[in-house]
C-alpha positions in Angstrom: 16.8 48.9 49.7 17.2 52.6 50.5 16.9 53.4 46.4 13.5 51.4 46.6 12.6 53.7 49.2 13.5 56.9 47.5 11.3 55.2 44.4 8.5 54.3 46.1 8.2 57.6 48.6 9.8 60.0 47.0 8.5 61.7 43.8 11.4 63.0 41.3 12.7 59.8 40.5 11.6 58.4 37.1 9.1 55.4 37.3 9.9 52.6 34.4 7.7 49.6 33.1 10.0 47.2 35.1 10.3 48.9 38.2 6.8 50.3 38.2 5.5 46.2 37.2 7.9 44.7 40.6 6.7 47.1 42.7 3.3 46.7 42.7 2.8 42.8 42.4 4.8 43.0 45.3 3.8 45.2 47.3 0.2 44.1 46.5 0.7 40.4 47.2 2.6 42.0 50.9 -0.7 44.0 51.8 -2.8 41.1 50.9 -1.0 39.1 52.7 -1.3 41.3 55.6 -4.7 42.2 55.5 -6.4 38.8 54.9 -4.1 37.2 58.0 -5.7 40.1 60.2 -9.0 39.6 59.1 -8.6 36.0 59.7 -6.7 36.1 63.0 -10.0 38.8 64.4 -13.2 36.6 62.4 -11.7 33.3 61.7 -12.9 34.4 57.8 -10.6 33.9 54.9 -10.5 37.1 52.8 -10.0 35.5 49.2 -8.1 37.1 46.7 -11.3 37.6 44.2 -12.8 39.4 47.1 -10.0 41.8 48.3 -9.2 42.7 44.9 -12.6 43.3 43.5 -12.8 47.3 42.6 -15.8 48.5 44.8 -14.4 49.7 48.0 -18.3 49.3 49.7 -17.7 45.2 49.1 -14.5 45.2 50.6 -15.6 46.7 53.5 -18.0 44.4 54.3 -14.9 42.4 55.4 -14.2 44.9 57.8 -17.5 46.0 59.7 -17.0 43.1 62.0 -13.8 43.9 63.2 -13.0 45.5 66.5 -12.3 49.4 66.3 -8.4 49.2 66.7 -7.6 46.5 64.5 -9.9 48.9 61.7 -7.4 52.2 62.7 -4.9 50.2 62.6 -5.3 48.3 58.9 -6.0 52.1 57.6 -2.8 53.6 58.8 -0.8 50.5 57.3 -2.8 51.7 54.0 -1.9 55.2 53.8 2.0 54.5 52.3 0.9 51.9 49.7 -2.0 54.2 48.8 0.8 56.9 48.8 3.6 54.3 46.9 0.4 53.4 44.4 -0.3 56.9 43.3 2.7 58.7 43.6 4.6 55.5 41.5 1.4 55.9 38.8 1.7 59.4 37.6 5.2 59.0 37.5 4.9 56.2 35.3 2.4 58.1 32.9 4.7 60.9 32.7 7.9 58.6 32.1 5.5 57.5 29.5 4.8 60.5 27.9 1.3 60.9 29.1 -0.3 63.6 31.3 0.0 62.8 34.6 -3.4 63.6 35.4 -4.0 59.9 33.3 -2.1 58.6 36.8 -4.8 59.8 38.7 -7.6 56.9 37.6 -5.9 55.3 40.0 -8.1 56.6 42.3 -11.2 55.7 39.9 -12.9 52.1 40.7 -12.4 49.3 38.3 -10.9 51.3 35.4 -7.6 51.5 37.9 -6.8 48.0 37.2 -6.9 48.1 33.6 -4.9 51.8 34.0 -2.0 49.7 35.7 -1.7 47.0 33.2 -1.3 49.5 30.1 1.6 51.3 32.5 3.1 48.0 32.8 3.7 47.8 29.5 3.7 51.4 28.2 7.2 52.2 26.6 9.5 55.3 27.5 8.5 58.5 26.0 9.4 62.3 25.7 7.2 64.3 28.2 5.7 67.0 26.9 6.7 70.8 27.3 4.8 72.3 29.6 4.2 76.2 29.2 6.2 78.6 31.2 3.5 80.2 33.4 3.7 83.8 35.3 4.5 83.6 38.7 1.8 85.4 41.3 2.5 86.0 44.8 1.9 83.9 47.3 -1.1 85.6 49.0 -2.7 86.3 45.7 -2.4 82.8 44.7 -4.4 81.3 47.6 -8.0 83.2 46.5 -8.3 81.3 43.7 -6.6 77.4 44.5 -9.0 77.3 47.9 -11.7 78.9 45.7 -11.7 76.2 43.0 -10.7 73.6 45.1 -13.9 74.7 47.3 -16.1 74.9 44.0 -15.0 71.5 42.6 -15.8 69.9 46.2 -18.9 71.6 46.1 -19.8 70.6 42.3 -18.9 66.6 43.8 -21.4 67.1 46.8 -24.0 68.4 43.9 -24.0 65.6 41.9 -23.4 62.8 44.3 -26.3 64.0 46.7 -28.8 65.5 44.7 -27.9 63.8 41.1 -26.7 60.4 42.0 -28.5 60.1 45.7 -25.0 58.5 46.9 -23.1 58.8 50.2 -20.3 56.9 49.5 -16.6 56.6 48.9 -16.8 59.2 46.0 -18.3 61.9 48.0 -16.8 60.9 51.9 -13.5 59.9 50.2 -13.0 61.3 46.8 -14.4 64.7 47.1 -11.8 65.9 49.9 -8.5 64.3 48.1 -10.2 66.3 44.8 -10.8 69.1 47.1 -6.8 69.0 48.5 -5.4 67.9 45.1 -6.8 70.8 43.2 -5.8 73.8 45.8 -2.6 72.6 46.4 -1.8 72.2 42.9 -2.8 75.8 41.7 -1.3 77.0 44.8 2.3 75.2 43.3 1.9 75.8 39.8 3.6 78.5 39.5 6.8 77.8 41.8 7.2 75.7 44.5 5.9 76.9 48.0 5.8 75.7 51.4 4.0 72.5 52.5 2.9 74.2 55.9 1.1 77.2 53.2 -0.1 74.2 50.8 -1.9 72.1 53.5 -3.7 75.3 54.9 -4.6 76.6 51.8 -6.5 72.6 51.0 -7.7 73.2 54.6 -9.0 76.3 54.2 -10.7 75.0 50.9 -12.3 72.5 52.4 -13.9 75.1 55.1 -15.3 77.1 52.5 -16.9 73.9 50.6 -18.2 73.2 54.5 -19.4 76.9 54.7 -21.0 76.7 51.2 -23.1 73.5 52.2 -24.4 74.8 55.4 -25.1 78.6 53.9 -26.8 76.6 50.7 -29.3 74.6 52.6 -27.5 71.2 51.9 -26.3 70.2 55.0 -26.8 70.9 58.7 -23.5 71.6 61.3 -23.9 68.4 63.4 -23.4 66.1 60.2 -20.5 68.4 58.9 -18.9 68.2 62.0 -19.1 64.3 62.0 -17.4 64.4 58.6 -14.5 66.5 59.5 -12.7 63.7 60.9 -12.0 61.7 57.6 -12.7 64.6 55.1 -9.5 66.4 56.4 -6.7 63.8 56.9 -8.2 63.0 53.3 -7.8 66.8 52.2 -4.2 66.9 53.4 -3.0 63.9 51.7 -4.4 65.1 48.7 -2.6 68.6 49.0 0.5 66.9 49.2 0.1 64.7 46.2 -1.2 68.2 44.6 2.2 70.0 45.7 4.6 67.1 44.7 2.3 67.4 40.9 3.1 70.6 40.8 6.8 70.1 41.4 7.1 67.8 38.2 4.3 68.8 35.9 2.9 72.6 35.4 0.0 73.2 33.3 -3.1 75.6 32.7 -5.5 75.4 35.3 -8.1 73.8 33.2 -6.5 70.9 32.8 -6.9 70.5 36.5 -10.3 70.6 36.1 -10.4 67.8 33.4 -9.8 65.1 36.8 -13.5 66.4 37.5 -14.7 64.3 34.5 -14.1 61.3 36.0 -16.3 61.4 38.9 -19.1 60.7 37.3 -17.1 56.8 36.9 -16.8 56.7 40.5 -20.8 56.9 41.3 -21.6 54.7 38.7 -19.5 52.4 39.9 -21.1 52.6 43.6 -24.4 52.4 42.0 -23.4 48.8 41.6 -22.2 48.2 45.6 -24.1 44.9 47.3 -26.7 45.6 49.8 -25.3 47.2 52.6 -24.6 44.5 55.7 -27.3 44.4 58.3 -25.4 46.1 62.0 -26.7 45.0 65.4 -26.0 47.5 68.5 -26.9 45.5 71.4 -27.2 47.3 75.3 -27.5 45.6 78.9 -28.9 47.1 82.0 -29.1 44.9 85.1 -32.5 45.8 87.4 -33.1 45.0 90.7 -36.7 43.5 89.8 -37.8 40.3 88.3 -38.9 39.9 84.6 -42.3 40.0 85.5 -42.3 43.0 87.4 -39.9 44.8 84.2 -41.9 43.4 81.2 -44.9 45.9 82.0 -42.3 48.5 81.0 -40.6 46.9 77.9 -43.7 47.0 75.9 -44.9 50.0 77.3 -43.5 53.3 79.6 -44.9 56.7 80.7 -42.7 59.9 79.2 -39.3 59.7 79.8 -37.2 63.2 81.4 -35.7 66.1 79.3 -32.7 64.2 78.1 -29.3 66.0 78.9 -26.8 64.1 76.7 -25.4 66.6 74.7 -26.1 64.7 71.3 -29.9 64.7 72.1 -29.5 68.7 72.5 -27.7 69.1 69.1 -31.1 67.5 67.6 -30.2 63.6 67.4 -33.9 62.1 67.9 -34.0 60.7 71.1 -37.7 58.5 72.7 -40.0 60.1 74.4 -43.3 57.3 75.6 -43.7 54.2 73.9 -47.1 52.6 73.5 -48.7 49.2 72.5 -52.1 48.6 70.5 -53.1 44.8 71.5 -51.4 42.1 72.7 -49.2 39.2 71.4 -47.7 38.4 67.8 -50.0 41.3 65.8 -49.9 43.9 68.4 -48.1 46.9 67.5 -46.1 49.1 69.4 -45.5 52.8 69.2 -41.8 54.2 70.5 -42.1 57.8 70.0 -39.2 60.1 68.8 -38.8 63.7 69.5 -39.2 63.8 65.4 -41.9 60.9 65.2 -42.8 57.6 65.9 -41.3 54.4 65.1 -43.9 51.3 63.8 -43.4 48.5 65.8 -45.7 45.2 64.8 -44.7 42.6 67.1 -43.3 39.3 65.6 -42.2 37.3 69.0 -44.1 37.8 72.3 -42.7 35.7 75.0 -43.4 37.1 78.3 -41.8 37.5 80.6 -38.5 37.1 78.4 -38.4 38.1 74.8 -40.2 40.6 72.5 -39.4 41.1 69.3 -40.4 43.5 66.2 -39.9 44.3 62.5 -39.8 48.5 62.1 -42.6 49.1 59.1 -41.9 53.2 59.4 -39.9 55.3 61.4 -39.1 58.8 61.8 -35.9 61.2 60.7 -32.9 60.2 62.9 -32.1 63.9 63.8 -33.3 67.5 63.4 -30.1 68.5 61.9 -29.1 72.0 63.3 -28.9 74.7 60.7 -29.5 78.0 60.2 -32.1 77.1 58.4 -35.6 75.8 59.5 -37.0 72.3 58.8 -34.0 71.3 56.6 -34.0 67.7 55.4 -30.9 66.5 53.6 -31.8 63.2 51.5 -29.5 61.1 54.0 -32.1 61.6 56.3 -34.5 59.6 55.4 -32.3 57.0 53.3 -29.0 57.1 55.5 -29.7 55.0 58.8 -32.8 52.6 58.4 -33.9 50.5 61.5 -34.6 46.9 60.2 -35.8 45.3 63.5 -35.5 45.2 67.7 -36.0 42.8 70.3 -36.3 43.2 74.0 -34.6 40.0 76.4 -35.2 39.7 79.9 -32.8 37.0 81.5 -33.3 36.3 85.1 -30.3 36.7 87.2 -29.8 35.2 90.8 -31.2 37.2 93.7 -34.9 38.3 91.8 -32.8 40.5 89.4 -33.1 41.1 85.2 -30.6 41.3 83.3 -32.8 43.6 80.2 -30.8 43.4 76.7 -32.1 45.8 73.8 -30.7 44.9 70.2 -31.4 47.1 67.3 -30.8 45.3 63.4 -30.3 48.4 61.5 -28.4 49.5 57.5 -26.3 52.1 56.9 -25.5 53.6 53.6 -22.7 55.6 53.8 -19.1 54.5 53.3 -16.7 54.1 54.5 -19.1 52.4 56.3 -16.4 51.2 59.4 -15.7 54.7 60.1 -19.7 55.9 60.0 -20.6 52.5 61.7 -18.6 54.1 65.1 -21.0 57.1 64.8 -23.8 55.3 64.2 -23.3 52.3 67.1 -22.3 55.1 69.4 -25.5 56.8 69.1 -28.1 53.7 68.9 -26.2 52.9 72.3 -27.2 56.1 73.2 -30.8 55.7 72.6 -30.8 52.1 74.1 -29.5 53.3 77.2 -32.1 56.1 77.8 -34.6 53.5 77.2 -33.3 50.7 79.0 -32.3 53.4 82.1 -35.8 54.7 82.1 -37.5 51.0 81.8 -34.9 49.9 85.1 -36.0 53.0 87.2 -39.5 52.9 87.1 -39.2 49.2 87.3 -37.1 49.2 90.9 -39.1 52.0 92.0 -42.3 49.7 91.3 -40.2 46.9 92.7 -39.6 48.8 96.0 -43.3 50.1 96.6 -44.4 46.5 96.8 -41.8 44.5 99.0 -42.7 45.1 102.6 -39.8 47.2 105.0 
């Protein structure tokens, strides 16, 4: 057992068609395994095998969305080593088969990974080629250039998946920081061997620059960087150390680093082909001290709503203001403006005192994104988070009370979409609350004026 360890984390030890072939049926069939019985055990849904092991990530996730936040960190931490046993294992099989091991990193790329593993399976043994002997730098002036191109090549990715491709998924949230960590941690090695403490600051200071570049160039705002930290750099730093260990067994000029770049343009065609993204629903309770009659008045319509003072509302996250209604009934539209616009409400369920219901026919950008920069509008604005549909419920409780529930149907395109689904719920509940808050106030305050002392 401990030489299949060494095998599957270490990465000097040879990788042949036998071992490399038992390995991963195994250890595929075990994560399967694992994966489908937690998915069952938290939905009571089967995960087939057709449907884990189809290549787009954004389908398999699906799978995911509706599990609770734990179980999701906890089936991505039990990913990291086979992701780590998958790649590491691959390049070392295309170098024990005399191929560059840069043809081990498809391993990464969507749909052409499977057929990549098959022809390693059966792939005989072959010389490796010579690398040439390269002249050794010093430390500090080998960092300028690895975080630089590692920087530029993240950069390049953000480029064409935003502008070109119009995609926020796995390629750019995923992909672009293990390219980012991958490339500066491997020109930082190339050379010699150095530290793993310099490697994974020199990815990390890469992937600040890359940051820096986006906000300075007008692409993104610092609120939506900041929310992108938290899986770009765990991402970054796994991908410096799979840089440093490439180093350590293959050395070559620095543009064939570049050459792994050619293969992004695979990864957003292949997202161009992910389902519809899953409709979410963030639901929010408030109980009042009022009947539904004397709250519905408020639910379709309120009077301006306080300065908020929740810090994500100050950072430019739109936040309601007033709402309005034109008419009354199924037909009637209502108006819920945004400190950047006004949702379109037409009503499809009118049930008073209980339920109201609407389909969203426009709304307005989700935040003012904070930037040096005035009026700056990133494409994800306006395709990232649509709104779908809300209702309003009103359940009488026992003592005259309301128990007021707000539901919001909304999309999301961005993947991972677990990880930017906790954002994204977080804030809705946000928004819900300062309605549902300012509807219960004015609603007990009315309350109170009207029962005798």
């Amino acid at each position: 057992m401990k030489a299949w360890l060494r095998l599957w984390f270490g990465f000097q030890m040879p990788v042949g068609r036998r071992a490399y072939a038992l390995s991963g049926f195994a250890l595929m069939a075990l994560k399967y395994g694992v994966d489908a019985a937690a998915v069952y055990w938290a939905t009571d849904r089967f995960w087939w095998p057709w449907s884990y092991f189809q290549p787009l990530i954004s389908a398999r996730m699906n799978y995911l969305d509706s599990l609770p936040a734990w179980l999701i960190a906890c089936l991505f931490l039990w990913m990291l080593p086979f992701l780590w046993i998958g790649a590491s294992m691959t390049i070392r099989r295309s170098i024990d088969a005399g191929l560059s091991p840069w043809f081990g990193l498809a391993f990464f790329v969507p749909a052409v990974n499977y057929l990549v593993l098959l022809i390693l399976c059966v792939v005989p043994q072959r010389p490796p080629s010579q690398a040439p002997l390269l002249r050794t730098p010093s430390q500090t002036a080998a960092v300028a250039p690895a975080a630089g191109i590692g920087a530029f090549l993240g950069l390049a990715v953000a480029l064409l998946g935003v502008e070109l491709a119009e995609s926020y998924g796995a390629a750019l949230f995923l992909g672009a920081p293990f390219l980012v960590g991958l490339t500066s941690a491997y020109l930082y090695n190339r050379h010699g061997d150095r530290s793993v403490s310099g490697s994974l600051g020199v990815a990390s200071l890469s992937l600040a620059v890359a940051f820096g570049c986006l906000l300075l160039l007008a692409l993104e705002g610092l609120v939506c960087i900041a929310m992108t930290v938290p899986i770009a750099l765990p991402i970054t730093l796994v991908g410096a150390l799979f840089g440093r260990s490439l180093a350590s067994v293959f050395r070559a000029e620095s543009v064939q680093v570049s050459l792994w770049f050619l293969a992004l343009p695979l990864l957003f065609g292949a997202e161009a082909l992910a389902p519809t993204p899953p409709l979410r629903e963030v639901v929010t309770t408030v109980e009042i001290d009022a009947t539904p009659e004397e709250v519905w008045d408020y639910v379709i319509h309120f009077p301006p709503l306080p300065a908020p003072t929740d810090l994500w509302f100050r950072l430019g996250v739109a936040f309601p203001q007033k709402a309005r209604i034109e008419g009354t009934g199924v037909g009637a539209v209502r108006y819920c403006e945004f400190s950047t616009g006004p949702f379109v409400e037409p009503i499809t369920i009118w049930e008073p005192p209980h339920r109201l219901a609407f389909d969203v026919s426009s709304q307005p950008d989700p935040m003012q994104e904070l930037s040096p920069y005035r009026n700056l509008r990133p494409p994800h604005l306006a395709e990232g988070l649509i709104s779908r549909r809300g209702e309003f419920r009103l359940v009488p409780l026992p003592g005259g009370r309301t128990r007021l529930e707000g539901s919001t149907w909304y999309t999301l395109k961005f993947e991972p979409i677990p990880y930017w689904g906790l954002w994204s719920d977080a804030i809705i509940h946000r928004i819900h609350g300062r309605v549902l808050d300012h509807i219960r106030d004015l609603a007990e305050a009315d309350g109170s004026t009207a029962k005798p002392s």
